[in-house]
C-alpha positions as CSV (number, residue, x, y, z in Angstrom):
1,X,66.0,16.1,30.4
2,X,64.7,19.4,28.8
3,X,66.6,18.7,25.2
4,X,64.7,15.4,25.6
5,X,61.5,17.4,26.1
6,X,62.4,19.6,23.4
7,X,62.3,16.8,21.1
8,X,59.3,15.4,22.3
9,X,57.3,18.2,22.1
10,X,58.8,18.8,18.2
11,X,57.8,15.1,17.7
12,X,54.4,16.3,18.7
13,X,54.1,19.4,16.4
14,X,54.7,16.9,13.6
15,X,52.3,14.3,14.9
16,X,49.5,17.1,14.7
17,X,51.0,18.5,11.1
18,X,50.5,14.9,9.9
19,X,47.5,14.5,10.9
20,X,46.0,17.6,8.8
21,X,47.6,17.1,6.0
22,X,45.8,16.3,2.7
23,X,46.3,16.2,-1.3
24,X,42.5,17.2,-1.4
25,X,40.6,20.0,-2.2
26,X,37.6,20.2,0.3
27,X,35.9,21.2,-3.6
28,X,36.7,17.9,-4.6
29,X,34.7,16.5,-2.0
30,X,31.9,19.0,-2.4
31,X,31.6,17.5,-5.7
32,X,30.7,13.9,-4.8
33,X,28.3,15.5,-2.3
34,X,26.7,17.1,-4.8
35,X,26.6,14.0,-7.4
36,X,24.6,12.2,-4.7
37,X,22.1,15.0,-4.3
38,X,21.9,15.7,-8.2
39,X,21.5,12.0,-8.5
40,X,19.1,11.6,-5.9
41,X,17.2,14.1,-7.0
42,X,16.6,13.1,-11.0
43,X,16.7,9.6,-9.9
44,X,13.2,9.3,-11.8
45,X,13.9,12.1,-14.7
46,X,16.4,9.4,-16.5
47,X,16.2,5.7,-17.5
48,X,19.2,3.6,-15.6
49,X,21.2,3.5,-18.8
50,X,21.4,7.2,-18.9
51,X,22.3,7.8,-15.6
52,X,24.4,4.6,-15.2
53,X,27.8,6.4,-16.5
54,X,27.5,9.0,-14.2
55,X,27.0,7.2,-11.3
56,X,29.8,4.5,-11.6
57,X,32.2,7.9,-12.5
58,X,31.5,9.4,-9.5
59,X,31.8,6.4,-7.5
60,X,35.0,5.4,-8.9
61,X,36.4,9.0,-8.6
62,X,35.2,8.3,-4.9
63,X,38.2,5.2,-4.6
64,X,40.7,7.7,-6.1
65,X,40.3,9.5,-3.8
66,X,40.3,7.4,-0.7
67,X,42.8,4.9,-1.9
68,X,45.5,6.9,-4.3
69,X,45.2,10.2,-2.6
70,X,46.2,11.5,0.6
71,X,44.0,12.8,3.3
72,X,42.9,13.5,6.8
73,X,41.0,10.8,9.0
74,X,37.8,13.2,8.7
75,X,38.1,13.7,5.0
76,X,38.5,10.0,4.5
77,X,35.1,10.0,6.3
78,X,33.1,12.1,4.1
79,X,34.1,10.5,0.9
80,X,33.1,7.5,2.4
81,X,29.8,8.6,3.2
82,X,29.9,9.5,-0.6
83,X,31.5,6.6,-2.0
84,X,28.5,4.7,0.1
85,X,25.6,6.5,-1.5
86,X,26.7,6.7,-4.5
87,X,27.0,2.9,-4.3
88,X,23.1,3.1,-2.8
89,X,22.4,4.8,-6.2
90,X,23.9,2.0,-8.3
91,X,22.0,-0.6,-6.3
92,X,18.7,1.0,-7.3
93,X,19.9,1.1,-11.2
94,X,20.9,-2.3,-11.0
95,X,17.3,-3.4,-9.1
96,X,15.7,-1.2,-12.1
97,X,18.1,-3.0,-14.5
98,X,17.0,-6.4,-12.9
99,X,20.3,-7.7,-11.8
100,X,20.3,-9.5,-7.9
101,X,23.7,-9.9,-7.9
102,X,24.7,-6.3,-8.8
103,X,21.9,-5.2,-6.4
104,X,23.5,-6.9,-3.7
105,X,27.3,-6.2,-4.1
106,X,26.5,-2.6,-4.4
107,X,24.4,-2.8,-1.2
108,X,27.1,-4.5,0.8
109,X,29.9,-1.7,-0.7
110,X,27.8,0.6,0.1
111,X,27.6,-0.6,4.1
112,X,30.8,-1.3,4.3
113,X,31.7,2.7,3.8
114,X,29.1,3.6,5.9
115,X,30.5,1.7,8.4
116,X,33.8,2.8,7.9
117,X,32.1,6.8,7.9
118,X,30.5,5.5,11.1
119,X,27.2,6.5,9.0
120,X,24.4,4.9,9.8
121,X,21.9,6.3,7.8
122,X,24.0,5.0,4.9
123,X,23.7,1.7,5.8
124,X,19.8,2.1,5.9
125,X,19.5,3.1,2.3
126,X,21.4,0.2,1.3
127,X,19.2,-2.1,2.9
128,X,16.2,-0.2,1.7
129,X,17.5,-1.3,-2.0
130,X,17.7,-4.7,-0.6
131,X,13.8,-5.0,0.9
132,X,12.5,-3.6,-2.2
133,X,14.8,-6.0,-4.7
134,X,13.6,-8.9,-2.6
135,X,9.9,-8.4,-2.6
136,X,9.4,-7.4,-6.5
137,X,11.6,-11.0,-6.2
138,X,9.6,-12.2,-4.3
139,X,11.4,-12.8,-1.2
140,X,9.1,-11.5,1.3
141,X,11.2,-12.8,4.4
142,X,14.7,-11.5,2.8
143,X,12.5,-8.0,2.5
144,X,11.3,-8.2,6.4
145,X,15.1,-8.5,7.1
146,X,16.9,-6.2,5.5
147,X,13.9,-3.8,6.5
148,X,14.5,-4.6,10.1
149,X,18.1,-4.6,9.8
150,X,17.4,-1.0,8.0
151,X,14.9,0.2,10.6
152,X,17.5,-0.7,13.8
153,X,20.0,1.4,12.5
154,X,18.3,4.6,10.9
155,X,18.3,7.7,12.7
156,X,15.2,7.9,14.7
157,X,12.3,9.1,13.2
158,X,14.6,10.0,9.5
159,X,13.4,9.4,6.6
160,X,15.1,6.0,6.1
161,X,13.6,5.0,9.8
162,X,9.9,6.4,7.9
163,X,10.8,4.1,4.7
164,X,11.6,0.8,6.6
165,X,8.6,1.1,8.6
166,X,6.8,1.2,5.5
167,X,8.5,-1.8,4.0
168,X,8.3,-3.9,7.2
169,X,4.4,-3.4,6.6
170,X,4.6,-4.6,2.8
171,X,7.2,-7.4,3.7
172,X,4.5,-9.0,6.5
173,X,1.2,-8.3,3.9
174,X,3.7,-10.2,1.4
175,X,4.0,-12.9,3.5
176,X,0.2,-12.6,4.1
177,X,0.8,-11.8,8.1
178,X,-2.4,-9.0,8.1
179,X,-1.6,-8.7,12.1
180,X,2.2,-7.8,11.8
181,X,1.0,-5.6,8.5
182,X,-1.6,-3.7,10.6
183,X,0.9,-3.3,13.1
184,X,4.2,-2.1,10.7
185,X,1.2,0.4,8.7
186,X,-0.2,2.0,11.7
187,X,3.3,3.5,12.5
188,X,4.2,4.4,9.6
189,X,1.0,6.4,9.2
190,X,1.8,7.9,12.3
191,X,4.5,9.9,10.6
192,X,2.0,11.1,7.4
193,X,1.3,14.3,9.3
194,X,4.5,15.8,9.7
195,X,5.8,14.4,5.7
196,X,5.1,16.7,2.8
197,X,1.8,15.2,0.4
198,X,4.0,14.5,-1.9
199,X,8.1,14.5,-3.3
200,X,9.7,13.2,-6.3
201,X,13.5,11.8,-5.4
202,X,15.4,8.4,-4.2
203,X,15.5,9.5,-0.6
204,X,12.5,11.2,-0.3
205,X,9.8,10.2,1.8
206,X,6.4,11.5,1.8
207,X,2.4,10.6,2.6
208,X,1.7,9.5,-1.0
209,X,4.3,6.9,-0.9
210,X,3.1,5.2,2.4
211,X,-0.6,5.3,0.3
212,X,1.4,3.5,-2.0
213,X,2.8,0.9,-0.4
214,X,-0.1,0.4,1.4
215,X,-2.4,-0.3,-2.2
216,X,0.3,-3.0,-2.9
217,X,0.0,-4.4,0.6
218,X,-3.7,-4.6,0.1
219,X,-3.5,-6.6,-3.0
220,X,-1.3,-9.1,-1.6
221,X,-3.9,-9.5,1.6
222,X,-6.5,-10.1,-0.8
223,X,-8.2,-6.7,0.0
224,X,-9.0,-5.3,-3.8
225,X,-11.2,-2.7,-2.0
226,X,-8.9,-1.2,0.3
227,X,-6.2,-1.6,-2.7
228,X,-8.4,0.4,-4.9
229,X,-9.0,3.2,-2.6
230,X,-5.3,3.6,-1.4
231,X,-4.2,3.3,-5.3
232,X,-6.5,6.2,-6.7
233,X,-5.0,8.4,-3.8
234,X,-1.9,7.6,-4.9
235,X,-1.9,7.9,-8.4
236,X,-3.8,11.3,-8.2
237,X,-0.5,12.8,-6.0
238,X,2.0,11.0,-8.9
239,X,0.1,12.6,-11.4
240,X,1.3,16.0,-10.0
241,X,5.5,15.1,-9.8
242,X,7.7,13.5,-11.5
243,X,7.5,9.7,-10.4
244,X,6.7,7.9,-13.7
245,X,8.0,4.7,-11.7
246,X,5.7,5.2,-8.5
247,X,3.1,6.5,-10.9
248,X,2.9,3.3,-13.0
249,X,3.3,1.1,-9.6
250,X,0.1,2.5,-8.3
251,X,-1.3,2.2,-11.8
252,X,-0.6,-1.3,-12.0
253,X,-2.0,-1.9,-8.3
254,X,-5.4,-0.4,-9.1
255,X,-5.8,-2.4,-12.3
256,X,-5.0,-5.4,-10.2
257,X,-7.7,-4.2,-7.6
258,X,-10.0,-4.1,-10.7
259,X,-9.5,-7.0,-12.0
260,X,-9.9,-8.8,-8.3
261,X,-13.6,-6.9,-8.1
262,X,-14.8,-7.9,-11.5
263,X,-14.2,-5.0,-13.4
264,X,-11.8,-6.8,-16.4
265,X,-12.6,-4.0,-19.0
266,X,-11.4,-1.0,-16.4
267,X,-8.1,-3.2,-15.3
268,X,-6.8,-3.2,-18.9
269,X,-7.2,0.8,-19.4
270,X,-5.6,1.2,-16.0
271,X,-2.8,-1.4,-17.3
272,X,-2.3,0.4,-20.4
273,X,-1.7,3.3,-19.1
274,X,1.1,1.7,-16.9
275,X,2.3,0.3,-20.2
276,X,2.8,3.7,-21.5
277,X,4.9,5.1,-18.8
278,X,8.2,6.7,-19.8
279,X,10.2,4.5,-17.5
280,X,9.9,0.9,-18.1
281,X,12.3,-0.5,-15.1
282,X,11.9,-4.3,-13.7
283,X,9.9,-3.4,-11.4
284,X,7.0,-1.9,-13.4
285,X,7.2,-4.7,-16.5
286,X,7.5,-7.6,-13.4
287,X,4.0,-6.1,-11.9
288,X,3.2,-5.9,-15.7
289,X,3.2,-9.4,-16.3
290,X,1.5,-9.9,-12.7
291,X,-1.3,-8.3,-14.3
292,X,-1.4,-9.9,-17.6
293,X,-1.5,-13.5,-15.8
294,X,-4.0,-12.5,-13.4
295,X,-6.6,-11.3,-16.1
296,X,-5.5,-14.1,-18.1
297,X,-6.2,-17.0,-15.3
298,X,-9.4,-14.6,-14.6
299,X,-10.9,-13.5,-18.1
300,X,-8.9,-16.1,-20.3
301,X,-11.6,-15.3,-23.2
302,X,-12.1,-11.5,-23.0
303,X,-10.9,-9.8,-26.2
304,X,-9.7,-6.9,-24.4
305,X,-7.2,-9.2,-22.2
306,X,-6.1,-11.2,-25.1
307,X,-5.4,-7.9,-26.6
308,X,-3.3,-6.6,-23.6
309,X,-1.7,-9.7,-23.2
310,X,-0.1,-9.4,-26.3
311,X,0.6,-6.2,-25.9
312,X,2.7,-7.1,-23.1
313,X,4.1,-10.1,-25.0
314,X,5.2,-7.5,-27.4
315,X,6.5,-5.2,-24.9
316,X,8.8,-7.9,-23.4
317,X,10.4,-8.5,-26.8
318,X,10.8,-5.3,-27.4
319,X,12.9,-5.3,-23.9
């Protein structure tokens, strides 16, 4: 019996050797953490193509590691995590890009390793991506469920919890629901007190972007007062960071909000001024166009709409 037990317990020492051992360098790791903080970070500083490259190497440096390298069951986990937000990160270049079907193979990679990481929070950026992609679609109900898938499995009161809050609101004043807005808007305003005025990033959240989302929801309600007010707020915080995106969002909100109130003349300054913006994604020349055809259906013989229209015609060949 005891050699027996001998060679069990030897069997054991291996078992446990196996299990910590690794071709990685816990540096190597550190790196992709990094790339998803660096990219995070100067999300807005760089057009997609720019930071495209960089975020497809790191992602595919991300599978070399988990499937051509050997490691430990927890190291597997962190570059999981990684590999998931840096897949996040590609679904918001491909949404700026305008691509749905990147957006959304990106978004499910990037759940499937935070699933596999058994992180959650990963999962609720990817749906994030998806709820915004689907309203600037146009896909109000797609956006209320990814935000609600989103919201059930962010960390409590994270965040990503903060940011699908926040999008449940926009999804319902999308699908002109002003109760279940209200309702979505009043708790995310609960969290503006304890959120910094205002951050620049891709997984920040702050007051001013609540503000923001709310002037987009109040266009879409039919509220151009309300859309106004919460616009101006907005665009005086993006002003102050780097957000040319969020900036020219809000822009395009309050010329819309003009141009609902009467006010044709102020609309197209405001519009310009989104025009000019250093970061013409799909999302600003989409709201764009929103905002040529609204003055044009509203002012069809105002010199200064004909003007901006073809400005925007000329824009959208340029693109």
């Amino acid at each position: 019996m005891i050699p027996l037990l001998t060679a069990a317990a030897e069997t054991a020492t291996a078992y446990a050797r196996q299990a910590t051992t690794s071709d990685l360098d816990q540096a190597q790791i550190s790196d992709l953490d990094l790339a998803v903080h660096r990219l995070g970070v100067t999300y807005s500083t760089y057009t997609p193509r720019q930071l495209w490259p960089q975020a497809a190497h790191y992602r595919h440096q991300a599978f070399e590691l988990l499937h051509h390298r050997r490691h430990t069951l927890r190291e597997g986990r962190e570059v999981a995590r990684c590999a998931g937000m840096l897949s996040v990160v590609l679904a918001w270049l491909s949404h700026d890009l305008g691509n749905q079907a990147a957006v959304e193979a990106f978004a499910a990679d990037a759940k499937t390793h935070g699933q596999q990481a058994d992180a959650p929070e990963v999962c609720a950026w990817a749906e994030d991506v998806l709820a915004t992609h689907a309203l600037y679609s146009k896909r109000p109900l797609d956006a209320l469920a990814a935000a609600t898938r989103g919201l059930a499995v962010a960390p409590r009161n994270g965040p990503a919890a903060i940011r699908m809050t926040a999008q449940i609101a926009r999804a319902h004043a999308m699908l002109g629901n002003a109760e279940g807005f209200t309702v979505a808007a009043d708790l995310a305003h609960a969290y503006q007190d304890q959120l910094p005025a205002a951050t620049s990033g891709l997984f920040s959240v702050d007051a001013v972007r609540i503000l923001s989302y709310d002037a987009s929801s109040y266009i879409w309600l039919d509220d151009p007062n309300q859309a106004q007010k919460a616009a101006g707020d907005a665009i005086e915080h993006y002003r102050a960071i780097s957000a040319p995106t969020r900036l020219a969002i809000a822009q395009l909100d309050l010329a819309l909000a003009h141009a609902a109130l009467g006010e044709p003349s102020a609309a197209v300054d405001v519009g310009r001024q989104a025009l000019s913006s250093d970061r013409l994604v799909t999302a600003v020349t989409g709201r764009l166009r929103q905002l040529d055809e609204d003055l044009r259906r509203r002012y069809p013989t105002l010199s200064d709409v004909l003007d901006f229209h073809e400005q925007v015609r000329s824009m959208r060949l340029a693109a």
